[in-house]
C-alpha positions as CSV (number, residue, x, y, z in Angstrom):
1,X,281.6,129.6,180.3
2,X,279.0,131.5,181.4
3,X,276.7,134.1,179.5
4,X,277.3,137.3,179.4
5,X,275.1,140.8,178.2
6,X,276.6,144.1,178.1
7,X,273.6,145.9,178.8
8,X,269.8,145.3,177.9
9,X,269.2,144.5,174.3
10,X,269.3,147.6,172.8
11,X,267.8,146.8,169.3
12,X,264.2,146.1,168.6
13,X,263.9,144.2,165.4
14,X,261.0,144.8,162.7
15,X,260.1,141.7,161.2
16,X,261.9,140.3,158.7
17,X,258.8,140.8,155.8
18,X,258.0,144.0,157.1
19,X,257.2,145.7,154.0
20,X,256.8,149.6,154.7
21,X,254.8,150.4,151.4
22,X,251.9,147.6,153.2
23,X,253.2,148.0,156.7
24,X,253.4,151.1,157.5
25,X,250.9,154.1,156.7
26,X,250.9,155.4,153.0
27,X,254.3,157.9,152.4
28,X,255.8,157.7,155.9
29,X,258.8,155.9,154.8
30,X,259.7,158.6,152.6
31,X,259.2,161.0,155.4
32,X,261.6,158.9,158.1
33,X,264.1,158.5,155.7
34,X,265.0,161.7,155.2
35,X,265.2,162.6,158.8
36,X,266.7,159.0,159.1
37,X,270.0,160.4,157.2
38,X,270.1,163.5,159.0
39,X,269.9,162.5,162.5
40,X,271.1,158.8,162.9
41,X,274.6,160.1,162.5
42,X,274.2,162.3,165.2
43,X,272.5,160.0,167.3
44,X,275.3,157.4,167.1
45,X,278.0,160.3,168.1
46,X,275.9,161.2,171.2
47,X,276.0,157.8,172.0
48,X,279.6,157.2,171.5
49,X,279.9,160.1,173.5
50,X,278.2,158.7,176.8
51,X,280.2,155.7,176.4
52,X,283.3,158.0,176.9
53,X,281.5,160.0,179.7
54,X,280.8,156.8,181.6
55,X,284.1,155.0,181.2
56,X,285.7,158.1,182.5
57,X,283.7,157.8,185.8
58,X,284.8,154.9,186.2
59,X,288.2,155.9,185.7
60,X,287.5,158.4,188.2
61,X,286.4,161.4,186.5
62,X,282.7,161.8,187.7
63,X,280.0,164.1,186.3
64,X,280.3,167.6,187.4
65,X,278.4,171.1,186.5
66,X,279.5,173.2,183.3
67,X,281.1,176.2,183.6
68,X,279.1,179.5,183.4
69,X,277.8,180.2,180.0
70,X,274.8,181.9,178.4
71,X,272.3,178.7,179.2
72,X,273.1,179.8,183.0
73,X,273.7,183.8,183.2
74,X,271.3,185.0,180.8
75,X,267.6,186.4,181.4
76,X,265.4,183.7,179.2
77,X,262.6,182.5,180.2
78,X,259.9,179.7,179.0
79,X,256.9,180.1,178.0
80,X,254.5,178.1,179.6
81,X,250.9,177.3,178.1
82,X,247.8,178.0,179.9
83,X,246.6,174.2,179.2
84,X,250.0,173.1,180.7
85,X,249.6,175.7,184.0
86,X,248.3,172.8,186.0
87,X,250.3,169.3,186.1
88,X,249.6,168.2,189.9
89,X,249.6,165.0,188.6
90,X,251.0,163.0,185.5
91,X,250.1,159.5,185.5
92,X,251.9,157.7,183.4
93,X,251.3,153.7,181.9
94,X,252.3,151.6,179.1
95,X,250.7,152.8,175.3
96,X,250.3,149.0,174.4
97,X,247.2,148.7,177.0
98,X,244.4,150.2,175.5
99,X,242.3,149.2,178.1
100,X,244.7,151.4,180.7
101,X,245.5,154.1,178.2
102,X,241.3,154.9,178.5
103,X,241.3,154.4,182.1
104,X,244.4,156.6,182.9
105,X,242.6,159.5,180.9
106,X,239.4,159.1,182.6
107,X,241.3,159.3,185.8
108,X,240.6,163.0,186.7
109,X,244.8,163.3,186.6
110,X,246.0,167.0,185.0
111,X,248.3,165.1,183.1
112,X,248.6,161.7,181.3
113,X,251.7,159.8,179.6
114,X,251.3,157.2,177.5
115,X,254.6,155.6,177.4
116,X,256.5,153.8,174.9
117,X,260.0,153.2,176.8
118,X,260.4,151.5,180.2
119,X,256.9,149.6,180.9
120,X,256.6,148.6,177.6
121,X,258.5,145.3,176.7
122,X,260.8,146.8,173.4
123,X,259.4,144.4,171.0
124,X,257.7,145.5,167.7
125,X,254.4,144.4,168.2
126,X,254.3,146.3,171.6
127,X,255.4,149.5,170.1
128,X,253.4,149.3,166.9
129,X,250.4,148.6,169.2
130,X,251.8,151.4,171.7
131,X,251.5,153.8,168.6
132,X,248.2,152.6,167.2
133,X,246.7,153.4,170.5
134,X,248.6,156.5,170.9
135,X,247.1,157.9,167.6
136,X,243.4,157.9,168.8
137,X,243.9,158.3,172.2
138,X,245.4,161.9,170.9
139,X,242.1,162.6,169.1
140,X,239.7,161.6,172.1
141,X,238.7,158.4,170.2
142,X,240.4,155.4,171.8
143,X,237.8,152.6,173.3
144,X,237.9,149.7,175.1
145,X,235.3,147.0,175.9
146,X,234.5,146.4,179.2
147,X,233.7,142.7,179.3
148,X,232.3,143.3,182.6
149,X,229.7,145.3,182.1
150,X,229.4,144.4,178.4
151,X,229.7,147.9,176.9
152,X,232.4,150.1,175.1
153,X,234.3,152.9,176.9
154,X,235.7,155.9,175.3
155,X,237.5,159.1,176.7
156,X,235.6,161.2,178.4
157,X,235.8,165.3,177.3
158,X,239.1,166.9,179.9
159,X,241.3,169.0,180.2
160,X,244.1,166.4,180.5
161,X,246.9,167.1,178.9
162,X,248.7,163.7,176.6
163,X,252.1,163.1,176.9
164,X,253.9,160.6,174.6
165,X,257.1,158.8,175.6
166,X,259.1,157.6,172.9
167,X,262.0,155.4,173.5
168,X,265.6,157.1,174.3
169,X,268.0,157.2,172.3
170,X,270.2,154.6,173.4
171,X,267.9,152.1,171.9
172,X,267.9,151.8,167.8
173,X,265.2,150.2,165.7
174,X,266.4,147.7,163.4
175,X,264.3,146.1,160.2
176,X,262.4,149.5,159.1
177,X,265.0,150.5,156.4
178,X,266.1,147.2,155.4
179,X,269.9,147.0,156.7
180,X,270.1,150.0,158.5
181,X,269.3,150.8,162.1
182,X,268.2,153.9,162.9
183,X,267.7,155.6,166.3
184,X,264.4,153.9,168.2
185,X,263.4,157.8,169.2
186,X,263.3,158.9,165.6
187,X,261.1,156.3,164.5
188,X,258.9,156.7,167.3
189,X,258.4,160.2,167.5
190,X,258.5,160.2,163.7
191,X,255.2,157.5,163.7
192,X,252.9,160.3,166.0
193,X,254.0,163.3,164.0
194,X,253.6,161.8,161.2
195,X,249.8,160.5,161.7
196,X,248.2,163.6,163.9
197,X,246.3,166.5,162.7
198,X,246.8,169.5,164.6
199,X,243.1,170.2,164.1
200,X,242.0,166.9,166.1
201,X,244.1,167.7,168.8
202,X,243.0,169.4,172.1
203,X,246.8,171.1,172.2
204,X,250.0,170.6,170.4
205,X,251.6,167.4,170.1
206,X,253.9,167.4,173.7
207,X,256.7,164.8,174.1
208,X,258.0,163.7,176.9
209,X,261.8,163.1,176.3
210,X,263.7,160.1,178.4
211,X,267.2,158.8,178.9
212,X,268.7,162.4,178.1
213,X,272.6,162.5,179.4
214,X,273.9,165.8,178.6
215,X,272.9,169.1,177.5
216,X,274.0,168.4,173.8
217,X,271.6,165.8,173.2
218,X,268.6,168.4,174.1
219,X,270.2,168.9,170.3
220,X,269.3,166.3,168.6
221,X,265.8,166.8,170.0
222,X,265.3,170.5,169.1
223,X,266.6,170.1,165.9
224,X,264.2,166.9,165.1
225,X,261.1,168.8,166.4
226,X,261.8,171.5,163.9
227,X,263.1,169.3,161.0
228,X,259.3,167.5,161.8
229,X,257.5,170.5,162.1
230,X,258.9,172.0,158.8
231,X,258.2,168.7,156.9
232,X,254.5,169.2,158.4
233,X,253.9,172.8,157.6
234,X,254.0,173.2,161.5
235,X,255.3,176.6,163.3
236,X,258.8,175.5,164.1
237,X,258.1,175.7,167.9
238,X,254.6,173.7,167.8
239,X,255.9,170.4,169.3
240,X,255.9,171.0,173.2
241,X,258.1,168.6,175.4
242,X,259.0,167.9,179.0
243,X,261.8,166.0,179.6
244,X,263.0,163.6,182.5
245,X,266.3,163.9,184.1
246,X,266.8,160.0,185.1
247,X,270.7,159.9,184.3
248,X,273.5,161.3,186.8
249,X,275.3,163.8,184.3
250,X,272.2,165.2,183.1
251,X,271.4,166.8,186.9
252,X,274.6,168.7,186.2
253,X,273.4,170.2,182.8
254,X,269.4,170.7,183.7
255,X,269.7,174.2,182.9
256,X,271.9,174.2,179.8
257,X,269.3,171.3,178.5
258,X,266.2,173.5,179.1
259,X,268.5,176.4,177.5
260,X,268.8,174.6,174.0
261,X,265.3,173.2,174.2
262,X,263.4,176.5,175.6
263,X,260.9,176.9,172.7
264,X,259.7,173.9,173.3
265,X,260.0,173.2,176.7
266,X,257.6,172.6,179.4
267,X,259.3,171.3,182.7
268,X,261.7,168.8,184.1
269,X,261.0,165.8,185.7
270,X,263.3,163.5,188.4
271,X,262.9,160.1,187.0
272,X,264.1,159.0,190.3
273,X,264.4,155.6,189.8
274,X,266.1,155.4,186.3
275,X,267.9,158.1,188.2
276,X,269.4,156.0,190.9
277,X,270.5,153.4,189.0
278,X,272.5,155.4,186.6
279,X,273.7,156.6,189.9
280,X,275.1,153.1,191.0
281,X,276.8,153.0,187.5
282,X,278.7,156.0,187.8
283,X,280.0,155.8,191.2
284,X,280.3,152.0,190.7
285,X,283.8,151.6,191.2
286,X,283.1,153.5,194.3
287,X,282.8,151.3,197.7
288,X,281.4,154.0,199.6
289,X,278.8,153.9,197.7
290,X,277.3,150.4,198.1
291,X,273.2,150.8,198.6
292,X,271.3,149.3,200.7
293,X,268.6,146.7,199.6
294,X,266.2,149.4,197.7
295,X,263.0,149.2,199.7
296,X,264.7,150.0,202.6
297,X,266.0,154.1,201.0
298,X,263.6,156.1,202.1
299,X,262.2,158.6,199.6
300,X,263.7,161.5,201.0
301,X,267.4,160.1,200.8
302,X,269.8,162.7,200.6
303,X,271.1,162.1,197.3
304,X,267.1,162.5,196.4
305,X,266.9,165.6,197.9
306,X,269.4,167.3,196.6
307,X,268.3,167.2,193.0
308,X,264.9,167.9,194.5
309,X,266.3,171.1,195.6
310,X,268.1,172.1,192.8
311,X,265.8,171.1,190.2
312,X,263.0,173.4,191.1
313,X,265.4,176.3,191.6
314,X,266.4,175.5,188.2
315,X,262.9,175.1,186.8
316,X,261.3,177.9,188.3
317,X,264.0,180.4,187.6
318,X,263.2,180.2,183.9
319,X,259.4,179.4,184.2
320,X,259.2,175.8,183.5
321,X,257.3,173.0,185.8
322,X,259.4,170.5,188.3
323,X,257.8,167.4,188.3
324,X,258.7,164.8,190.8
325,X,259.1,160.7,190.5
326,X,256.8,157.5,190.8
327,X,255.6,155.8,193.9
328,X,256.5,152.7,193.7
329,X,254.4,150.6,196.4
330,X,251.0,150.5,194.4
331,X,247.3,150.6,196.6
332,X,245.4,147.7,195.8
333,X,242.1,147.0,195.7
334,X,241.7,143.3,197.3
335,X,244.0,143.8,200.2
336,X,242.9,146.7,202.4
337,X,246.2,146.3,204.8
338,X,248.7,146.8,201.6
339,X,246.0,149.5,200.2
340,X,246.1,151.5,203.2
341,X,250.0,151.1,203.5
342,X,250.8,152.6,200.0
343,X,248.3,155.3,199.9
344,X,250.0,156.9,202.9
345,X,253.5,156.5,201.9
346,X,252.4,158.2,198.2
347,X,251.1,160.9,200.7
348,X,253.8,161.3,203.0
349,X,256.2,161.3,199.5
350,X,253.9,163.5,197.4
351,X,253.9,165.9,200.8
352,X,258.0,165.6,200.5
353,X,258.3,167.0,196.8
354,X,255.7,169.8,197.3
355,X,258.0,170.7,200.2
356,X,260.9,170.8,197.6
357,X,258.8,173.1,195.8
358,X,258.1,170.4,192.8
359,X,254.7,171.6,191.1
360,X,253.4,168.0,190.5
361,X,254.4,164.5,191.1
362,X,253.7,160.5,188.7
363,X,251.4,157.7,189.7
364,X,250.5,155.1,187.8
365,X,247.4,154.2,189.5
366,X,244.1,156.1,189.0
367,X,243.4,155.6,192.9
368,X,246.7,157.5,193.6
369,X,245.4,160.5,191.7
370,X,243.5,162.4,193.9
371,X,246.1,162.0,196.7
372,X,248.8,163.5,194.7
373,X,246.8,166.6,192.8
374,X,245.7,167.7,196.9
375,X,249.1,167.5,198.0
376,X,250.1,170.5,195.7
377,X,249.2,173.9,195.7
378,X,246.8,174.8,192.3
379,X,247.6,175.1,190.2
380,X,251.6,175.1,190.9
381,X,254.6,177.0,192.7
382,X,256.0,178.4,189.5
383,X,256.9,181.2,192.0
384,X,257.8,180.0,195.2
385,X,261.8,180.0,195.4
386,X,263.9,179.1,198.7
387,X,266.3,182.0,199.2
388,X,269.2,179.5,200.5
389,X,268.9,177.4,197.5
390,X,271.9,176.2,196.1
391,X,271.8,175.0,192.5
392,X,275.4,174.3,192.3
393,X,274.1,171.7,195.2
394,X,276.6,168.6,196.0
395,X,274.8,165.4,194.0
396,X,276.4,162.9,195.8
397,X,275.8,163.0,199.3
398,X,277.3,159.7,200.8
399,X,274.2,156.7,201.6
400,X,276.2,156.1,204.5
401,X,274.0,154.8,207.1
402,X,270.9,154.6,205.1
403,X,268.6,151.5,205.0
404,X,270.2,148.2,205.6
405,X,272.4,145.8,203.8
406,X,270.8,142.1,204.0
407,X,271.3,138.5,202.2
408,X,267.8,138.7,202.2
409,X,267.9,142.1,199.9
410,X,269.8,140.6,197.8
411,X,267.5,137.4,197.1
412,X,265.0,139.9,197.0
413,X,266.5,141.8,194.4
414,X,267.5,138.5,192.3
415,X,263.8,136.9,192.5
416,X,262.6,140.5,191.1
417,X,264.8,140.7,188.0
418,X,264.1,137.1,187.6
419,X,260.3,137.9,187.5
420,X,260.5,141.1,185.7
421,X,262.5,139.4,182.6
422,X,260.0,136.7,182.6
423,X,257.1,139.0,182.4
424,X,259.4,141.2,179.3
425,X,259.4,137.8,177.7
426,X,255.7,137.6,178.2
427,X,255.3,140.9,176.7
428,X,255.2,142.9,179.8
429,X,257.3,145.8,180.1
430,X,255.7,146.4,183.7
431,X,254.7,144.3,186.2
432,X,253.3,144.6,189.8
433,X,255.3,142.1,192.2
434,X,254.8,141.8,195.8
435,X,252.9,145.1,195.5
436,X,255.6,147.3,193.9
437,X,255.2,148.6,190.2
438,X,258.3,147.2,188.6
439,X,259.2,148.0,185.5
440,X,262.5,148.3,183.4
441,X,264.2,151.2,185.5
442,X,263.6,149.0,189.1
443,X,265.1,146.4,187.1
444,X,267.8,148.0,186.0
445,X,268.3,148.8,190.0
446,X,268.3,145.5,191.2
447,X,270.8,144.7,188.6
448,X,273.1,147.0,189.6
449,X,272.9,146.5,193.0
450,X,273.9,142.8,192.8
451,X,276.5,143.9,190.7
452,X,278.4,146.5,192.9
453,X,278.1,144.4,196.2
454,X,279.9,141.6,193.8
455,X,282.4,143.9,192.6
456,X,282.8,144.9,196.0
457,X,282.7,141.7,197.9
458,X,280.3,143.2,200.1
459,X,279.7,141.1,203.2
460,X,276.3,140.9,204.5
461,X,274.3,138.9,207.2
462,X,272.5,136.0,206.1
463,X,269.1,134.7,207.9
464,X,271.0,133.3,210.9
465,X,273.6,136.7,211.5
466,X,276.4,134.7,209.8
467,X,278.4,137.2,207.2
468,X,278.1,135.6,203.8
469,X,280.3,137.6,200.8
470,X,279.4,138.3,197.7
471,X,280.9,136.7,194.8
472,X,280.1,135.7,191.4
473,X,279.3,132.0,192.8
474,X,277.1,133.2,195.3
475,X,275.0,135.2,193.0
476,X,275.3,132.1,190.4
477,X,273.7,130.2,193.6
478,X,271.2,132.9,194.1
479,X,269.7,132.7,190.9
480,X,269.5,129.3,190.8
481,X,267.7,129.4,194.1
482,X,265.0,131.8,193.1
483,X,264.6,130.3,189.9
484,X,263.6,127.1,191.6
485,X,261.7,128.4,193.8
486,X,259.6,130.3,191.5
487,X,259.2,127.6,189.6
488,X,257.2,125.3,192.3
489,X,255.1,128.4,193.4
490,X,254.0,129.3,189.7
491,X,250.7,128.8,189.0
492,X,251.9,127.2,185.6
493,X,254.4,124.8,187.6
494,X,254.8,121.6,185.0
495,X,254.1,123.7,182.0
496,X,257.5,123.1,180.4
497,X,257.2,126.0,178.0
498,X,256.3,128.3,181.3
499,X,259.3,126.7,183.1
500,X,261.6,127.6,179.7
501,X,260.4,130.8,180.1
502,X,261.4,131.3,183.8
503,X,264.7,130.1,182.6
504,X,265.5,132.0,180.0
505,X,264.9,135.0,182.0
506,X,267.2,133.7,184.9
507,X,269.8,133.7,182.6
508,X,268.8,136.7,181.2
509,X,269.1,138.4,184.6
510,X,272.6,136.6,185.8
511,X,274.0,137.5,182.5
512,X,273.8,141.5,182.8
513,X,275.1,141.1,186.4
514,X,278.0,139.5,185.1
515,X,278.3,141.9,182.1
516,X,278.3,144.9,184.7
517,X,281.4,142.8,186.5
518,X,283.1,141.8,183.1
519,X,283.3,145.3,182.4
520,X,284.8,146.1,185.4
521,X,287.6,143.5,185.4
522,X,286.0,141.0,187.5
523,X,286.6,137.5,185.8
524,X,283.7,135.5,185.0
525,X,284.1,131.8,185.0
């Protein structure tokens, strides 16, 4: 019998001597703990609740907007900071790297986001050294040492405005209060407030909220930035946020979340990739909507565009920033063929969403930044709106005819997750392959991709132009190919604890394909 994972471990365990008088700093555990037993109840109904949205998708009943209510007829408005007037650019990078976190705020870019969520592997020492670098990296006092030169680097004095993603709240965080779980967001969010002074800080402590999937959650968020700010002795609006839309039923609700969240709120963001694979799993019982292999959608897809065009309706109708999504083809600085390839397509994209009226764009690269900031007018298009626009937009424009459907894309797609998991079991949350920055929202693409072509039984050509059909065998075959293979180019080929590494994340990656398929019926052998 073969393995099988529901989803991506969704619990990141604290060790099992953690103790938080030692561990942790001096009177925090009292501090989660009461917001602990106010919101972890919550938090486990909004995930029940996502659970029942999803299954009935698949039953048929797909996402679909709200009907008219206060959040969408009324006159409110945002109000947006003057240090916040300018986001051009947010690159964003994984908190666990000092060295990056220092580089990515000597970058020049308007905005910065040290993230704690997808390109961070969820393990406890990467968040807890996430969070220790988040802390000084707030108050301008995060260094590196550049071996290189053989001197210390610290931030330099900007304007950049710090973001801090915490993890979503379909993740929990297991080990801190000893039998108890409690939502990874809380804890995380929790950690920063908890440890800032207002006083060292160039402008309020701004979150940037992920994985939201319906209006009600914006909620649980609200209600945690006041419950935090009151335990502070914070105005009850002080904590600032920005919030990504990355999940299908959330483009429906963009306004209504914004509505709920509007004294803190800063702007929306199209976390397109997290975005298109939550996509894939609500129209997955859909044939119609098999993909194509992914680097062959082009960025301005139509099911792209369309929450490109409703999103900054949305946004700019109430005052708030559109931000759009991540390049993923990265510039390199060794191959000048590859460098000059993906600093075009980031300015052909970056042109795209300024079109769509978006007031800034992510990279991840500090060579992207100037690129993106000048495809932007400055310091944004808070009021440029399209007279046609339509924010009651059709979401799910067929990808009929887009991009092709190969064998090949497939393989491609396996060898990724393949690679990706071994970095996460490496302690990479991100990790550049064959030029693309992959991290766990690509991954979760790939995955779903193989996935619907199985449940499908897709056929596709092969190498040769001979139709080969996907099945669970063939994707069993697949991974056992690419795992081979990658084994005898590895640099560490012979190491047997590399090559148990490789392994464990092959199985990883077969075994939330064949959850996917389990869940849709499909028996697994």
């Amino acid at each position: 019998m073969k393995t099988v994972i529901s989803i991506d471990p969704p619990v990141n365990q604290a060790p099992s001597d953690l103790d938080p008088s030692r561990d942790l700093p001096s009177g925090f555990y009292d501090f989660l703990i009461r917001l602990h037993r106010e919101f972890t109840p919550r938090q486990q109904e909004l995930a029940a609740r996502r659970r029942r949205v999803l299954d009935a998708a698949h039953a048929g009943e797909l996402p679909d907007y709200l009907p008219p209510s206060e959040a969408t007829t009324g006159s409110w408005r945002v109000t947006l900071p003057g240090w916040c007037q300018d986001q051009r650019n947010q690159m964003t990078g994984p908190a666990d790297d000092g060295e990056l976190v220092v580089k990515m705020l000597n970058s020049g870019a308007p905005g910065v986001m040290l993230d704690l969520e997808d390109s961070v592997a969820n393990a406890w020492p990467n968040i807890t050294m996430g969070i220790q670098n988040i802390i000084p990296a707030l108050r301008g006092q995060l260094t590196y040492q550049d071996k290189k030169r053989n001197r210390e680097v610290g931030i330099n004095d900007s304007k950049t405005v710090i973001y801090t993603r915490p993890r979503g709240l379909h993740l929990e965080q297991a080990g801190v209060v000893k039998g108890e779980r409690l939502p990874a967001a809380l804890f995380d969010v929790a950690m920063v407030a908890y440890q800032v002074d207002p006083s060292q800080l160039k402008h309020p402590l701004s979150i940037y909220i992920p994985k939201s999937e319906s209006a009600d959650e914006a909620l649980w968020w609200r209600d945690l930035f006041r419950a935090i700010s009151a335990a502070r002795g914070w105005p009850q609006d002080y904590i600032k946020c920005m919030a990504l839309v990355e999940a299908h039923p959330l483009a429906y609700q963009m306004e209504e979340f914004a509505y709920h969240l509007r004294e803190h709120m800063m702007g929306l963001n199209l976390g397109r990739w997290d975005y298109m694979a939550s996509l894939i799993d609500f129209t997955l019982q859909d044939p119609a909507w098999v993909l194509p292999d992914r680097n062959t959608i082009p960025h301005d897809v139509a099911f792209f565009q369309a929450v490109r065009e409703v999103m900054p309706e949305v946004c700019h109708k109430r005052g708030m920033l559109a931000i759009g999504g991540m390049t993923a083809l990265y510039p390199s600085r060794e191959d000048a063929e590859l460098n000059a390839r993906a600093l075009n397509v980031l300015e052909q994209d970056k042109k795209n969403e300024a079109n769509s009226l978006m007031d800034g764009a992510w990279t991840g690269h500090p060579d992207q930044n100037e690129i993106a900031v000048n495809q932007f007018p400055y310091p944004n298009q808070l009021q440029a709106r399209r007279k046609d626009a339509d924010i009651h937009k059709d979401l799910r424009p067929s990808p009929e005819g887009v991009g092709k459907r190969t064998l090949q894309g497939t393989r491609d797609a396996i060898r990724t997750v393949i690679r990706y998991r071994n970095g996460v079991l490496n302690g990479k949350g991100a990790s550049l392959l064959d030029g693309y920055m992959e991290d766990l929202a690509t991954d979760r693409i790939y995955r779903y991709m193989i996935a619907q072509r199985t449940l499908h039984r897709v056929s596709v050509p092969d190498a040769n132009g001979r139709d080969v059909t996907h099945t669970p065998e063939l994707v069993t075959q697949l991974f056992d190919e690419e795992l081979d293979r990658l084994r005898r180019e590895s640099s560490t080929n012979g190491d047997a604890a590399a090559a148990e590494t490789y392994r464990k994340a092959r199985n990883q990656g077969e075994g939330m394909v064949l959850g996917v398929l389990e869940a849709q019926g499909v028996q697994i052998r």
